[in-house]
N, C-alpha and C positions, 0 to 999 in steps of 0.2 A: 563433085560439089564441095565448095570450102568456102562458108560463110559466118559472117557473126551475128548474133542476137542478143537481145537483152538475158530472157529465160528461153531457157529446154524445156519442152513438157514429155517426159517419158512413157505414151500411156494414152490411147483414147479412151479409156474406161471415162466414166462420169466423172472420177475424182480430178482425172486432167481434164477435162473436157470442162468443168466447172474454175479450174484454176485460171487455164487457156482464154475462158471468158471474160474472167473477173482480170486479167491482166490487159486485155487486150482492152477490154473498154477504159481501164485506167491507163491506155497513150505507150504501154509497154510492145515492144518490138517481140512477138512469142512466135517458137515453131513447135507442132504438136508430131512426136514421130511415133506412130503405132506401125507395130509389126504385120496384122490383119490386113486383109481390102476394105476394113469396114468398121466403122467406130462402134463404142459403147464396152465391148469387154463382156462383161457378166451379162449386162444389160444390154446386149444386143441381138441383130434379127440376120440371121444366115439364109441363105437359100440352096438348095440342095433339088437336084430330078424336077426343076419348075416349082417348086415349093417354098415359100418363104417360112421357118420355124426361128421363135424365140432363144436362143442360145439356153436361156437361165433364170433370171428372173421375169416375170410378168408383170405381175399389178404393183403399182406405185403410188406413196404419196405423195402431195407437194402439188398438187394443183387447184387447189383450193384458191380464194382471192386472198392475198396476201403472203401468198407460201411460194417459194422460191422457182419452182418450173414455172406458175404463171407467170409470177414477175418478168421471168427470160424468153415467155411465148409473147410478151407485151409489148416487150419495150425493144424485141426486137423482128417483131411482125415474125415468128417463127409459124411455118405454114404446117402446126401439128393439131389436129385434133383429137379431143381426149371424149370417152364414152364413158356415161358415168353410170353406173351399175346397181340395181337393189334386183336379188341381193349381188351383194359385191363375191363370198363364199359360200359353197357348199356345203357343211362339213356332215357327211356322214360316216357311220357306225355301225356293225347288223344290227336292225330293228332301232335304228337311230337317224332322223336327221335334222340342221339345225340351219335354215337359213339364214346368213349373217347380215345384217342389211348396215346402213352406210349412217347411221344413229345411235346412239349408244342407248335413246330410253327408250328402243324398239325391240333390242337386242335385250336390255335388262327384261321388260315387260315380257318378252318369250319365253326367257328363262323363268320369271318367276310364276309364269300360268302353267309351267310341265306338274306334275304331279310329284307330291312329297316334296316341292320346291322351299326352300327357307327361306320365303318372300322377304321379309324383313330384312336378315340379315346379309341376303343378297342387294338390296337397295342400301345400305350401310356399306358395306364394302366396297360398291360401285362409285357411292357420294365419294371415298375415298379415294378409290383409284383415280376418279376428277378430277381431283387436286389435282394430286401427284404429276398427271398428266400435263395437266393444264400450265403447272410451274417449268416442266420440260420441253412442252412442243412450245413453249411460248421463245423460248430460246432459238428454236428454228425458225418461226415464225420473223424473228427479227437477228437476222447476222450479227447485228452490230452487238449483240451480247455475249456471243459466245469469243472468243481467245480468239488474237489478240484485244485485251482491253485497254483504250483509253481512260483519260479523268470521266470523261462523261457518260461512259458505260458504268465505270464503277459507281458513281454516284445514281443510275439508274437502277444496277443488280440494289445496291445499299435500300432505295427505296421499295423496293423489288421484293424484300428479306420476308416478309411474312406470308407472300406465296410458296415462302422455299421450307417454311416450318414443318409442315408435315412429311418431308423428304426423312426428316430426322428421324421417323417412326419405325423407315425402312431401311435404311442404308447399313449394309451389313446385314442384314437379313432375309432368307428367302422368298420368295414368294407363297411356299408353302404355309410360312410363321404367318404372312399377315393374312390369309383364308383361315387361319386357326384364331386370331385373335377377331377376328368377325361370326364366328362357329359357321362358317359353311363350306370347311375341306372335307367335309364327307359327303356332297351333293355330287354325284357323281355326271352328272350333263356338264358340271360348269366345269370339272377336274378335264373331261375330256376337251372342251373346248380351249382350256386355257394350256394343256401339253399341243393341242396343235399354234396355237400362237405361237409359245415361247419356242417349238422344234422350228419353223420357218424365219423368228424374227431374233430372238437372243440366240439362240441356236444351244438351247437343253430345255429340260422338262424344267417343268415347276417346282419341283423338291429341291432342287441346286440352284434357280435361275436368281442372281439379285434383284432385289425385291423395285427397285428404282425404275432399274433398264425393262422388269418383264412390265411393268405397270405402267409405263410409260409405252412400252410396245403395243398392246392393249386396245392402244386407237388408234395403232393402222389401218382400220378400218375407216375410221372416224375422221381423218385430218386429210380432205383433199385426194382423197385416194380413186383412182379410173383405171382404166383401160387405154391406152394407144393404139386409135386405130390405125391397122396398118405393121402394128410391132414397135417394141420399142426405140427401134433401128431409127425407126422417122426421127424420133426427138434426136437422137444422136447425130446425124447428119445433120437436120437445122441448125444444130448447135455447131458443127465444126462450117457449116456457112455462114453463121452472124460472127463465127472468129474469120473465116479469110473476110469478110466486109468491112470489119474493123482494122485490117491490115495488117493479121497474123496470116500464117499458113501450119495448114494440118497435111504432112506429108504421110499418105496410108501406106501399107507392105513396104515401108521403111525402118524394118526391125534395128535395133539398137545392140551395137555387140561390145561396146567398152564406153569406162564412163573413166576419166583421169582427170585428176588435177590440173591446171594450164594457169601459172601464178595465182591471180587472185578470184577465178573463174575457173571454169569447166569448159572440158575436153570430150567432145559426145562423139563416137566414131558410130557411123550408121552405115546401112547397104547401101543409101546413094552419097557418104559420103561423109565429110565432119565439118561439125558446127562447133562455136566457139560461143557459148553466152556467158554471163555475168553469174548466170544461177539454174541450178535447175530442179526440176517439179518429177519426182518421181512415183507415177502410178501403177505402182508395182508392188508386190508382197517382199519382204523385207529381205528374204532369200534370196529375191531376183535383181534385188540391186545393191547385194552384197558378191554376185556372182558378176557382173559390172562394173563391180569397183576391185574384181581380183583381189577379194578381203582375204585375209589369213582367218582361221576361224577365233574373235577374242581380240581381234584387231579393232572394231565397234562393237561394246559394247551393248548399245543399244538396239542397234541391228538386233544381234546375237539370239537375246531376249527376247527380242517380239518374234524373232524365228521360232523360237522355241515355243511360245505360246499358240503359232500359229497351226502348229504341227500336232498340238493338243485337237483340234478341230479335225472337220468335215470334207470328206470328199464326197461329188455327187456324183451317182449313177443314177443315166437317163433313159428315156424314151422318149424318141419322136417321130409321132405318128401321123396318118391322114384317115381320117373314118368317115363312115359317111353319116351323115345329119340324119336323127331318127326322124319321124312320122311328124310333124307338128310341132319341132322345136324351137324355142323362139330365137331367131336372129341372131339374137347381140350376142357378146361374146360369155361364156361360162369360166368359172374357177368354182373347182370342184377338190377338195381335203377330204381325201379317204382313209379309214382307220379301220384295219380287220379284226384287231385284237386290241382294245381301249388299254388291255391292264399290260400288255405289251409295251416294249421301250417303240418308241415313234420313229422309228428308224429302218435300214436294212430292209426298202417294200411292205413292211407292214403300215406306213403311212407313206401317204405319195400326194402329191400336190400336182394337179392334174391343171392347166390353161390352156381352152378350147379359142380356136378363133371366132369371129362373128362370119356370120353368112357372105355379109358384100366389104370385105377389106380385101383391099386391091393387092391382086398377087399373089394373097397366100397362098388359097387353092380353089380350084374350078367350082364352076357351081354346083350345090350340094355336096359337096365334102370340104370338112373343116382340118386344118394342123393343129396336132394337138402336144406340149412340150410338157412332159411327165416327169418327176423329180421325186427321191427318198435321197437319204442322207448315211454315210455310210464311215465307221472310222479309217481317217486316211492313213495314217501311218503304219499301222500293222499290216494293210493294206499292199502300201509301198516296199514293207521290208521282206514281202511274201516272191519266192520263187516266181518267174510270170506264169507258168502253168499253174500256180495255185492261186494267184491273182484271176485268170480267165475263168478259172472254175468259182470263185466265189461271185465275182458279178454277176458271173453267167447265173447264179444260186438266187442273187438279191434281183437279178432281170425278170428270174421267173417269180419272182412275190409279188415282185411289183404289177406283174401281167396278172396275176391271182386277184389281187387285191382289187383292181381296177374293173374285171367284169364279175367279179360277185358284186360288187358297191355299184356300178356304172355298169350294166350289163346295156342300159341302152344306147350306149356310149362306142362302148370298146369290146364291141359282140364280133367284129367285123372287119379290123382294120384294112384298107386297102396297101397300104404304105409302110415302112416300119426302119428307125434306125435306130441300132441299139450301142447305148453310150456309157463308158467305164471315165472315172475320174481322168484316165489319159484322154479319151476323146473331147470331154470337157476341157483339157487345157488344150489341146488341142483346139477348139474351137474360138477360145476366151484369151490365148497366150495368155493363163493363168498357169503358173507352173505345180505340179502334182495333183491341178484339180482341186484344191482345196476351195472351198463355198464360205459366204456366210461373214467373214472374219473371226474375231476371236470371240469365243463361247464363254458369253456371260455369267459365271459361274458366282454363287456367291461369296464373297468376301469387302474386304477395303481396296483391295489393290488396283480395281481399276479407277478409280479418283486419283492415282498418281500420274493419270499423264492427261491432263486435261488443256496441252496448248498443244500446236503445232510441231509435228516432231523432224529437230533438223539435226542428223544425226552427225556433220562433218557442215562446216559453214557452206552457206548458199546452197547446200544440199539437204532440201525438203521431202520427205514421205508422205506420199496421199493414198487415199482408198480405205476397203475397208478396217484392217488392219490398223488403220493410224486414228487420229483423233478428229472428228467425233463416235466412228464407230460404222456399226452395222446400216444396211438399208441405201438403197442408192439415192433416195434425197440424202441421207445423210454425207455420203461419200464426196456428191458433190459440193456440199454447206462446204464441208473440208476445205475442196480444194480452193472453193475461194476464197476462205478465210488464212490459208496459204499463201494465195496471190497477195491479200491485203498484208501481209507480214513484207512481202516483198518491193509491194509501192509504197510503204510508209518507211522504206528504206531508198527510196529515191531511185529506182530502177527505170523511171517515168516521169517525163517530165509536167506531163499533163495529167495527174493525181485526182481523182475526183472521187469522193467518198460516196462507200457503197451506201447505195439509198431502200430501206425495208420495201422490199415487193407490193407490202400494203398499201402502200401508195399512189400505185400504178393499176389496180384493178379495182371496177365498180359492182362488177358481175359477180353473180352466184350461182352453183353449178346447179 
């Protein structure tokens, strides 16, 4: 195969799969080359012994009316249905549990009836995090404000600016500082609650998390957030079908082995062959397409750095299991955050983030037994620099917490497994062609530094970075905002001759979930 295209998308992950979309409706010629049989990446659904399990992540937001999945299950008849959840999490603790329901003044109102609760100042802090919330998801909520901006974006952030006041309160400081400046960091249900957020969704605790990103994370719960039924593989696939209908194509198990310059375009050499496009979209960790472009190390810059940052981060070690459905359990599907030791870092099996399937999703597993994809968080690099014999013994170390954790917390759960596959940060790249397994993107630590890259990072012309890693960050709505607001860098550079500006999702749906 030797053909030419407009853009490359390197990547079914969501950040190409959202770029792939966003070009292909604006009239651009796109081919999507993933190395898998199966889209999504992180955010995909494998099947293994007749089983269908979640790769990696499970529950998402963005399907709310106006939020970016629905807009794409709207307007492009995508045959996915989403299950909406109360409670949406579990989180329990010995002698602790805290149902998370899909409301923030349901979730506030539980916390403040536990006993010794700091009622007030936990309704105070909450009004706060509101805000904060509210100035940031409102940016997802409508593409057209995040980067690139026009005249008429700027003049909307401009009228926009007193939503964005109380951001000043936090930025540059932790999450811990503003529970201190409310007095309620010694309440210890809301401490635990708020280190299991920020481990799944900034990726650290709360005493380091910037204070923006964790409080903004906050209402993942709260913005559109379900279940796929089926895994989140369905949306994946819909999606690479409304891109071949619009007259792209998604070439699967078409790994990509070199990426070259070709004059003023790019040079994609793949397994079935090479493509010549004008530009390309790369949904890859910044390592993986510096190993593509046969970087020297210091050759990009920019690469270099986000390598470097990425490597500060998370590998994940898994479980994934089949158990059988206790006595009377309801249906739909579970997410269950288990924590064996609160005062413990949330890491290494002592916290594990448990997604149980529902009873009747098709395929996963026979009736009465559920698949269930089990996750803790574990540091990768020390990890990778460890002999493999001392690498297999430490998983094997963090496999058995995670199995501890999971039937002392869930013993009605995970007394029994029928099924069991047990997964080291290898097996996750392995599954994700993520390379060394790293999760999450970069760990929002606090400081300034991450307001320095707030556009589209193109680190060598017509060569774009999408996912989590790149800009806007963590969460796979987010990953996908990305890639289209990538795509849009691209058709307002004339890559298409049929240009049609992205229009807010909110437009598009009447429904409420």
């Amino acid at each position: 195969m030797q053909d030419r295209c407009d853009v490359v998308v390197i990547g079914a992950g969501f950040g190409g799969l959202g770029a792939a979309l966003r070009l292909a409706e604006g009239g651009a010629r796109v081919t999507v080359c993933e190395a898998l049989a199966y889209p999504g990446g992180c955010a995909s659904t494998f099947k293994r012994s007749g089983y269908r399990f979640e790769a990696g992540a499970t529950l998402f937001s963005g399907f709310g009316p106006g939020q970016l999945f629905a807009g794409w299950i709207a307007r492009h008849e995508l045959p996915v249905e989403v299950e909406w959840l109360d409670p949406l999490i579990t989180l329990r603790a010995p002698g602790f549990s805290l149902e998370v329901p899909p409301r923030r003044d349901a979730l506030v109102a539980r916390l403040a009836a536990m006993p010794g609760a700091p009622a007030e100042g936990l309704r105070r802090f909450f009004a706060y995090q509101t805000q904060v919330a509210d100035a940031l998801w409102g940016l997802f909520d409508d593409p057209n404000l995040l980067p690139p901006l026009d005249g008429a974006a700027l003049l909307r952030h401009a009228a926009r600016s007193p939503r964005y006041l109380p951001l000043l309160r936090a930025v540059g400081r932790s999450l811990e500082a503003v529970l201190r400046r409310f007095g309620v960091e010694g309440f210890e249900p809301l401490r635990l609650y708020l280190n299991a957020v920020c481990q799944i969704t900034v990726q650290v605790d709360l005493e380091r998390a910037e204070a923006p990103f964790a409080l903004a994370a906050m209402d993942y719960c709260f913005r559109g957030t379900g279940h796929v039924r089926g895994g989140i593989g369905e949306l994946a696939s819909a999606l690479c079908g409304a891109i071949e209908r619009l007259g792209g194509r998604v070439l699967l198990a078409n790994q990509v082995r070199a990426l070259r310059r070709d004059g003023d375009g790019w040079c994609v050499e793949a397994r079935r062959g090479e493509l010549r496009a004008q530009a390309v979209v790369a949904n890859l960790l910044p390592g993986d397409a510096q190993r593509l472009l046969q970087a020297d190390h210091g050759a990009i810059p920019a690469l270099d750095k986000l390598q470097r940052e990425v490597e500060q981060g998370w590998g994940a070690v898994m479980r994934y299991l089949v158990v059988p459905a206790p006595p009377g359990a309801d249906p739909a599907p579970h997410h269950l955050e288990l924590v064996l030791d609160p005062a413990a870092p949330f890491v290494e099996g002592n916290h594990v983030f448990c997604s149980i399937s529902g009873a009747d999703e098709p395929g996963r597993a026979p009736q009465g037994l559920r698949t269930v994809t089990a996750s803790t968080h574990i540091l990768n690099a020390p990890l990778q620099a460890a002999a493999p014999a001392e690498q297999a013994a430490r998983v094997q170390q963090v496999q058995e917490a995670m199995l501890t954790t999971m039937q002392r917390l869930a013993p009605e759960w995970f007394h029994a497994p029928v099924y069991s596959i047990t997964g080291s940060p290898r097996t996750f790249a392995r599954f994700t062609r993520r390379s060394g397994g790293y999760v999450g993107g970069i760990p929002r630590t606090r400081g300034l530094h991450h307001y320095t890259r707030l556009q589209p990072l193109e680190p060598l012309p017509q060569l774009f970075l999408a996912g989590d890693s790149a800009f806007p960050g963590q969460s796979t709505l987010a990953t996908a905002l990305g890639g289209a607001r990538v795509a849009e860098v691209l058709l307002r550079r004339g890559l298409a001759r049929d240009v049609q500006p992205l229009k807010s999702p909110r437009s598009l749906l009447g429904a409420t979930p």
